[in-house]
Each structure stands twice: as structure tokens, then as C-alpha cells.
C-alpha positions as CSV (number, residue, x, y, z in Angstrom):
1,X,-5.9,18.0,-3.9
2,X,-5.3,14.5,-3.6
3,X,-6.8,11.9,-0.6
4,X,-5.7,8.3,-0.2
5,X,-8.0,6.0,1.4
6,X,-7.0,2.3,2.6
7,X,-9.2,-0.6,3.7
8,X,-9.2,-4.2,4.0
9,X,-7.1,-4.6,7.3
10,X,-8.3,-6.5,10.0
11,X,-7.7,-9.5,12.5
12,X,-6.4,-12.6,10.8
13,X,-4.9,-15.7,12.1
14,X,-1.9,-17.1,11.4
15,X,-1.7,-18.4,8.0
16,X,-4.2,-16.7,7.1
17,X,-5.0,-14.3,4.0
18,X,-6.4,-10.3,4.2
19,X,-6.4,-8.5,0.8
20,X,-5.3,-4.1,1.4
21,X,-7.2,-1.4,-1.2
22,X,-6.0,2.1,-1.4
23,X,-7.5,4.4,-3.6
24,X,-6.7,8.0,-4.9
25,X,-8.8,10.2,-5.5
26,X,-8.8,14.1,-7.2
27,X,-7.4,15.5,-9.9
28,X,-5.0,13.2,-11.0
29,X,-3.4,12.9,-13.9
30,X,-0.9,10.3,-13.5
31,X,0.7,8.2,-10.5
32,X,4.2,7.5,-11.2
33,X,4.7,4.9,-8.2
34,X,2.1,3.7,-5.6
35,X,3.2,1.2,-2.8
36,X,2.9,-0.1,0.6
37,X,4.8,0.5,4.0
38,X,4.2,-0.3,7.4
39,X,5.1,0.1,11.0
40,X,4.8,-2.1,13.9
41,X,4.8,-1.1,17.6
42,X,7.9,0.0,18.7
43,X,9.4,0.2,15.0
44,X,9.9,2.3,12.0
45,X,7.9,2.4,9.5
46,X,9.6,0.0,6.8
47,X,8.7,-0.5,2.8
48,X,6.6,-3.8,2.1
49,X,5.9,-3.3,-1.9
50,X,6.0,-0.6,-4.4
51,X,5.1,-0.8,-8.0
52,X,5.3,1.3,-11.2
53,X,2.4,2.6,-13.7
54,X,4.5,-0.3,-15.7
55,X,4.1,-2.7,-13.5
56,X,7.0,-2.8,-12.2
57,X,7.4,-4.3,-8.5
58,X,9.5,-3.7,-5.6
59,X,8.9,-6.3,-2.8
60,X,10.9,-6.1,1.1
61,X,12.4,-9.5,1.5
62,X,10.2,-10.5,4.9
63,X,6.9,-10.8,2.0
64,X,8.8,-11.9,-0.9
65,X,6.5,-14.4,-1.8
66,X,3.8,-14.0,0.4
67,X,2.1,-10.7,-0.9
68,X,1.6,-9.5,-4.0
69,X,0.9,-6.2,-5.0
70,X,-0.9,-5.0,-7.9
71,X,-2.4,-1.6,-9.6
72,X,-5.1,-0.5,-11.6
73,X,-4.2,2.9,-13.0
74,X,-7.5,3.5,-14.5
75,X,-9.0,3.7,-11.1
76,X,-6.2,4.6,-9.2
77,X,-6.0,1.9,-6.6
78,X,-3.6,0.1,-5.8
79,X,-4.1,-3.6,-3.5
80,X,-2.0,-5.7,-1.6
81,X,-2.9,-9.5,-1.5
82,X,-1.6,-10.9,1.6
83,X,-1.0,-14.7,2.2
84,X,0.0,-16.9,4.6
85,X,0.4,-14.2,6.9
86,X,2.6,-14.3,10.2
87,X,2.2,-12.3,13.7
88,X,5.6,-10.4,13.0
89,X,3.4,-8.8,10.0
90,X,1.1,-7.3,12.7
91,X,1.5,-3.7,11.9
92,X,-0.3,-0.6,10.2
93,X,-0.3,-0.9,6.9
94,X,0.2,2.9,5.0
95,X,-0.8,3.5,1.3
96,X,1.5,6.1,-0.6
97,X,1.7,7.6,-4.0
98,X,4.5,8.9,-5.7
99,X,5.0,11.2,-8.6
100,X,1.7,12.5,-8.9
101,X,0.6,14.8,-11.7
102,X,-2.5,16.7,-11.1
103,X,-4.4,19.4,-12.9
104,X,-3.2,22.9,-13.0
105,X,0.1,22.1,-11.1
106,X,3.4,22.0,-12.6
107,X,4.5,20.1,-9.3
108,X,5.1,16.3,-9.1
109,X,3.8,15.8,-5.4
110,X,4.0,12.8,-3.0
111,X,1.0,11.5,-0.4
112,X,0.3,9.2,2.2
113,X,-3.1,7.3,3.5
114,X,-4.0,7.4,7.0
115,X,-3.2,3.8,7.4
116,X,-5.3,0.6,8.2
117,X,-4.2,-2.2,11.5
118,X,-3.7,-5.3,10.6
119,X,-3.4,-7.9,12.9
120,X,-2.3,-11.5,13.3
121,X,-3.2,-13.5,16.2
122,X,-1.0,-16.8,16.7
């Protein structure tokens, strides 16, 4: 059984800077891929960053530049920093984890957070 839990969202003003946590919790062996994706009133719910155990990153082009995303495996969170943010990025923000090995399952599984609202005000 694995649980993902997000905070950090919030109300923010334009240009300003709100920093996302998610972390995984239970038996957990290993997390292939952890990542952000959010949806926004009235849209679907789009990829903002992903990244790899390696490190690897995977960015949508709206926060190229803006956001960074980042992991630490030993504790199984993964964060989003988010800068100079705009009030088209008003949305809730959903955690997810992919390829996860856990204990006494041959299964690779996938799982989402419940999501955290962030807003920006203009």
C-alpha cells in the first residue's frame, strides 16, 4: 500500500514563488518516475514536470524555466519550485508516482496524490 501526500500550495501573487512537496509513503522499494500534473477549471489535467530516480527531467513548455522539479529518493519526495508564477498557472497541482516496486508484489504499480490548489491572484 502506497499513499501520496502533497503540500505547499496556496495563494500567491503574480510573480510570485510557492515551492510543492509530495511524499510516498509504504513499502516501497523503488520509484521509477515521480512528477507533477495539473488541471485548471474547465481543463484537463495536463503534465507540468516529471523526473527519473536518475534525475532525469521532463518539463511542459508553459514552465520551462520557471519551475524546477527535483527528487530525493531516499525519502521519497519529490518538490516542485515554482517561480515567477502567472494566473494561467492557477490550477490543482497532482503528485504521481510511476513504476513503483513494493514489498511482496511482483507488480510495478502507478499512484496519484489527492492534489493541492494553487492560486495566483493578478
Amino acid at each position: 500500500q502506497v499513499q501520496l501526500v502533497e503540500s505547499g500550495g496556496g495563494l500567491v501573487q503574480a510573480g510570485g514563488s510557492l515551492r510543492l512537496s509530495c511524499a510516498a509513503s509504504g513499502s516501497i522499494i523503488s520509484i521509477n518516475a515521480m512528477g507533477w500534473y495539473r488541471q485548471a477549471p474547465g481543463k484537463q489535467r495536463e503534465l507540468v514536470a516529471t523526473i527519473t530516480s536518475g534525475g532525469t527531467t521532463n518539463y511542459a513548455d508553459s514552465v520551462k524555466g520557471r519551475f524546477t522539479i527535483s527528487r530525493d529518493n531516499a525519502k521519497n519526495t519529490v518538490y516542485l519550485q515554482m517561480n515567477s508564477l502567472k494566473p494561467e498557472d492557477t490550477a490543482v497541482y497532482y503528485c504521481n508516482a510511476e513504476g513503483v516496486r513494493i514489498r511482496f508484489s511482483s507488480f510495478v504499480h502507478g499512484y496519484w496524490g489527492q492534489g493541492t490548489q494553487v492560486t495566483v491572484s493578478s
